[in-house]
N, C-alpha and C positions, 0 to 999 in steps of 0.2 A: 604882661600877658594875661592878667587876672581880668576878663572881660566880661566877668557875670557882674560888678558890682563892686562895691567897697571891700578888697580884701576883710580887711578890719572891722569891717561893721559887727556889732555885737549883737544885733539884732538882725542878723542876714533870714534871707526871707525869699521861698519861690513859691511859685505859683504852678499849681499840674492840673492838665485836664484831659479827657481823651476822648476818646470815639464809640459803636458800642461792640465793638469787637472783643470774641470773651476772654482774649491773652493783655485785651487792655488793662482790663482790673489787675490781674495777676504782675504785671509790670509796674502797674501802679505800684502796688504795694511795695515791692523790691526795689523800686528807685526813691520812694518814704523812708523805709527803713533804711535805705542809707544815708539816706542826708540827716536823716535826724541825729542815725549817731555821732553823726559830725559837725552837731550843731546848728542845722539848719530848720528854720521855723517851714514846714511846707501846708500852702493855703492848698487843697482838695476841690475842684470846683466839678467833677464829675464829667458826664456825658455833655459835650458845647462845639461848637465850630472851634476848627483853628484860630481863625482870624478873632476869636474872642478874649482868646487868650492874648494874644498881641497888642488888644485894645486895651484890656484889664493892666500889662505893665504899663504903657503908656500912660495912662491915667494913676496907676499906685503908684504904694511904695515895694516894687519890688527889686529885689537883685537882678533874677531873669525868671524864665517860665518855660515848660515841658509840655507839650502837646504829643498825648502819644498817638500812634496812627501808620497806620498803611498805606491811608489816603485812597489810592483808586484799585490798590491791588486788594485781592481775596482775604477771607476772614482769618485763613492761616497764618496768611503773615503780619508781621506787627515792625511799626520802628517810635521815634522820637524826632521831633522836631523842636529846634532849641532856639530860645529866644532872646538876646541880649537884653538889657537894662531899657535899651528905646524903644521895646519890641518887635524888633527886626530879627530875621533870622541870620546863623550868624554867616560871615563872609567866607572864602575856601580857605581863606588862610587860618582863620578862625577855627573850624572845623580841622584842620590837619594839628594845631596845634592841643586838638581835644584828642585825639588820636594817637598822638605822642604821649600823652598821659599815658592814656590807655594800654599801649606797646609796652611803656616803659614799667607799668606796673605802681605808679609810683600815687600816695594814700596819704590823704591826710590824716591826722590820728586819728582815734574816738577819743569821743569827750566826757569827761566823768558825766556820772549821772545829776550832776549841779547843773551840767553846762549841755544838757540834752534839746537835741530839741523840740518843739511841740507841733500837733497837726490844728491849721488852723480854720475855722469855716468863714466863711464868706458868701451869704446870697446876695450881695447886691452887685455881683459880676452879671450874673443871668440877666439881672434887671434892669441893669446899667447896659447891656449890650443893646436888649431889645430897646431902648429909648435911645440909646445912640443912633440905633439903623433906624428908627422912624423919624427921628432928626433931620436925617439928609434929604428929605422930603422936602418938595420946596411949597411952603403952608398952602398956594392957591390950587394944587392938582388933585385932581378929586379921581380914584380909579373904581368909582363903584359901575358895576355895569360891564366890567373888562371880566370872562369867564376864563379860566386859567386854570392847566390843568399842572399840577407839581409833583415828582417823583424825589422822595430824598435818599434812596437807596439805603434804608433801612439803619443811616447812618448817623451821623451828630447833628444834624437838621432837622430829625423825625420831629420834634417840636416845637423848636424855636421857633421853624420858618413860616408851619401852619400858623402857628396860633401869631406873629406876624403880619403877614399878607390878610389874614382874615380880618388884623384890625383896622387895613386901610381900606378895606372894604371891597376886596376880590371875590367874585363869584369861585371857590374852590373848589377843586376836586382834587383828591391826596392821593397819593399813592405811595407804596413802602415805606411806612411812617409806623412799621412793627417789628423792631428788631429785635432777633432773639440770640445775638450773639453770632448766630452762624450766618446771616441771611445779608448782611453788610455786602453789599456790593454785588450780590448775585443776582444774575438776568435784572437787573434797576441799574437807573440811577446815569451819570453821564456816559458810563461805558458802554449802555447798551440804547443807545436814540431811538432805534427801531420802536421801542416797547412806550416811548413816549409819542412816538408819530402816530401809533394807532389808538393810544387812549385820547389824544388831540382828536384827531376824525371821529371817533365812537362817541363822542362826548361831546361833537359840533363846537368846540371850544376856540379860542380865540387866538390863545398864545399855549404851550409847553416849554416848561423849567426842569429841568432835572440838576441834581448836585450829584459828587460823588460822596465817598465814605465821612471826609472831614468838612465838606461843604466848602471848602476852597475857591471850587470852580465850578463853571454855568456852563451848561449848553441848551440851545433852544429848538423848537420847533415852530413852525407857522401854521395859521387854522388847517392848512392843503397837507397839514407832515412832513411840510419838507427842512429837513436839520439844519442847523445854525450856527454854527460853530465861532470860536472866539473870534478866526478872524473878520467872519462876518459881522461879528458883534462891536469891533473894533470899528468898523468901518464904520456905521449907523453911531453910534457915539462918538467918532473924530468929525464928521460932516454934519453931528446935530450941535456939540459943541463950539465947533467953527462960527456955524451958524451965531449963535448965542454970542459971540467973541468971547468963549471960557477955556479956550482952548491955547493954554501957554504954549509959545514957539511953534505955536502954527505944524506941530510935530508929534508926533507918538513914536513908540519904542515896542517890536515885538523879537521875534528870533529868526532862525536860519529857519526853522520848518515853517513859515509863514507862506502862505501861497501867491503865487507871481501874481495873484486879481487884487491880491490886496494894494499891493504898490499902485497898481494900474489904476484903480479905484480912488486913492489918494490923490495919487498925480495930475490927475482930473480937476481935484480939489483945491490943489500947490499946498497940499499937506507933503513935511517932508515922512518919510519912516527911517528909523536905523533898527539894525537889525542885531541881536547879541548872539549868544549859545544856548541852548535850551534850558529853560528854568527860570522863575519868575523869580528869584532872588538876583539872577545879571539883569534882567530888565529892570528891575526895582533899583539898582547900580547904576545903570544906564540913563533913568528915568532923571534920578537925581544929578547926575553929573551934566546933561542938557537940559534941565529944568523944563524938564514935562511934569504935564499932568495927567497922561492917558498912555498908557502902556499895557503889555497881557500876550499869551500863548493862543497858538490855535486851540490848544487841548479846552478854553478855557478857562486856564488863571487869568483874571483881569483887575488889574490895579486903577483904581480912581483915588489919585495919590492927595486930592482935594479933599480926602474923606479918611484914605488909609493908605499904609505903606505896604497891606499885605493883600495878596488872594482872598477876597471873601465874595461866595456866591451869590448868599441872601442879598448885599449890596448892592453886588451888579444887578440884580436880578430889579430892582428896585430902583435904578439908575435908568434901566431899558424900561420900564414901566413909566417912568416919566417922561424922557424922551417921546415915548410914544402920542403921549396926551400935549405936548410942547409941539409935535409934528403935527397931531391930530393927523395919521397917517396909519395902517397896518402895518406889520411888521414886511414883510413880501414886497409892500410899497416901497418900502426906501431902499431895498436891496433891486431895485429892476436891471439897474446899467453894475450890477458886479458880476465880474462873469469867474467861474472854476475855471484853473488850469489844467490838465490831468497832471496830478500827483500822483505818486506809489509809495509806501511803506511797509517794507517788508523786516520780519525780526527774525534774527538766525540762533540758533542754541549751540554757540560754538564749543568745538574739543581742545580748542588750545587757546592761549593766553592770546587778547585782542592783539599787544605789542607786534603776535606776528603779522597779524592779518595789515595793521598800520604801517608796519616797515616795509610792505611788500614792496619794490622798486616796478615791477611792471605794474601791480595794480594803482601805484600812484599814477605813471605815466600814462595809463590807459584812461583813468578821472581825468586829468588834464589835457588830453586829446579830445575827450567828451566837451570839455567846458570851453573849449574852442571855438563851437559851433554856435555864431553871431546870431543866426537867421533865428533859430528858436531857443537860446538864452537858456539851455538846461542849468540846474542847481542841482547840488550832489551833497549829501551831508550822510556821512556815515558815523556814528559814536557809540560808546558805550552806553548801557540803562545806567539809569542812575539808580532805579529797586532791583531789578532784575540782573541774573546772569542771561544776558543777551545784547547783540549788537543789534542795532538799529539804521537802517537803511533807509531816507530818502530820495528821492528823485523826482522832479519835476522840471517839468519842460514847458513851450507853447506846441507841443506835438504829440498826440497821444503816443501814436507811432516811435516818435523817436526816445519819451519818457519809457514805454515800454520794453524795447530796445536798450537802452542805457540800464534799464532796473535788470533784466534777464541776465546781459552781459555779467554785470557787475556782482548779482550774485552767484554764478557758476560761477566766476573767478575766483570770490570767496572760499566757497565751499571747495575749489580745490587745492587753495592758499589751506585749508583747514584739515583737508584728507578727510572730508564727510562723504 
């Protein structure tokens, strides 16, 4: 069961870093102080992207590693992201059996003050990260001349990523790259594209990056502002890849909220896609079990498993930058023949436990009447958040009409499975 590392190791060892969220520090501290007293050496690497920490055990010697983080939600809220030995996040079976800990209440001793443990530093995570992502760089691409405009959402990317992209010789323009603890996430960053479309236009710029709080995940803009999202980005990476023949099993791996243009788009290509559950830790599952190499969310998270096994933005963001200069193409250019489905995404703040809304016998049967319909191929995915107390609603069809219909339906149904 013991999945962090060497039970036994006498020299056990984690690694924590976090975002700049201000209940970050404060968790920090509290999850130090307890592993110390329990023996455990913890390395501090501060304010860094997720994916750095992931990179950092892969390469050390650690047991596992703590990323703390809200990720895309507000500066109120706060969690942890836990890393195994390979630096992988861990799996759901993994996670429920950290839970049962937890439930059960159940503590390892403290350790006399011989056997305490110590806080340890380490700058050459920082330094080791930023030469790893200018690594993947393939030596002949040159991006001076490409004007680019980056928002990091005032989050673990405010520095890494400028100072970064500046070395490879990006025309920059920064934005929320000043966090003060409270400003993580608000109106910046990949939640709000809008704010990046128009600093693209005002700024005549080429390309728009944004990340969110742990720099995870990418979304883009085109010189015109028009938004980009993973699965579009997915698409331009599986058809430049292909191109290249670097593209293992002729396949990529995204989720059920993936939109019908993406398939469409592939198919074209005789790329296959499979599709998982939401969250980049099944894709990353997925990825490996069909030996791809290109997998990722709408939202997104996008895995270039030739490089890494996790979400990291600055990568992708640096992966689409090559791409580009490989096409010698705009970004708008390679996207001409993908076409949007109408999607809907609606989030409900339910009064009762999801189980009833899930057990409902008519509203299954009513889903299942919908998904009947050959002619415009509706998808229907309703689930719980995985941050949030809220259920999550998609629908997409090849029919505005009929997507919007299906989404209306289905949540009056809802809402009165709920008694809202």
């Amino acid at each position: 069961m013991f999945f962090f590392g060497k039970k036994k190791s006498l020299n056990r060892k984690i690694i924590i870093g976090k975002d700049t969220r201000l209940s970050s520090y404060m968790v920090e501290s509290i999850i130090t102080g307890v592993m110390l007293s329990r023996g455990w050496n913890c390395v501090s690497i501060g304010v860094i992207p997720t994916s750095a920490i992931s990179r950092a055990i892969k390469i050390g010697d650690y047991d596992f590693g703590i990323m703390i983080s809200a990720s895309h939600n507000s500066f109120e809220d706060n969690g942890i992201k836990i890393f195994n030995k390979k630096g992988e996040k861990l799996t759901d079976n993994e996670e429920l059996q950290v839970e049962e800990i937890i439930n059960l209440k159940k503590q390892s001793p403290l350790c006399t003050d011989l056997k305490i443990g110590k806080i340890q530093k380490n700058d050459d995570v920082y330094v080791n990260y930023k030469k790893y992502l200018l690594s993947t760089i393939p030596k002949k691409i040159n991006f001076s001349g490409l004007k680019v405009v980056v928002d990091c959402a005032n989050g673990s990317a405010y520095k890494v990523a400028p100072e970064i992209f500046s070395e490879v010789g990006l025309d920059l323009i920064c934005h929320s790259t000043k966090p003060n603890g409270k400003n993580i996430n608000k109106n910046c960053g990949a939640l709000h594209p809008k704010n990046l479309s128009k600093l693209v236009r005002n700024h005549k710029a080429d390309l728009g990056i944004s990340f969110d709080g742990d720099s995870d995940r990418l979304i883009l803009c085109d010189k015109n502002g028009q938004i980009i999202n993973g699965d579009k980005i997915l698409a331009i990476a599986a058809s430049s890849m292909l191109k290249q023949n670097k593209l293992k099993s002729k396949a990529i791996v995204s989720t059920k909220m993936a939109n019908i243009g993406l398939e469409d788009y592939l198919n074209e290509r005789g790329i296959k896609l499979f599709l998982t559950d939401v969250g980049d830790r099944y894709v990353m599952e997925e990825m490996k079990r069909r030996n791809v190499n290109l997998g990722g969310e709408q939202s997104g998270h996008l895995i270039f498993s030739d490089h890494s096994f996790t979400g990291d933005g600055i990568l992708s963001a640096l992966q689409v930058f090559t791409i580009l200069q490989i096409e010698n193409k705009q970004i708008h250019e390679l996207l001409d023949d993908f076409n949007i489905f109408p999607q809907n995404l609606v989030n409900l703040d339910l009064h009762s436990d999801t189980k009833k809304i899930f057990d409902n016998s008519r509203l299954n049967k009513t889903i299942l009447n919908f998904l009947d319909n050959k002619q415009d191929e509706p998808k229907i995915l309703i689930r719980k958040s995985g941050t949030e107390n809220l259920l999550r609603i998609m629908v997409q069809s090849r029919s505005l009409k009929v997507t919007n219909h299906i989404s209306q339906t289905l949540v009056d149904m809802i809402k009165g499975i709920d008694g809202i």
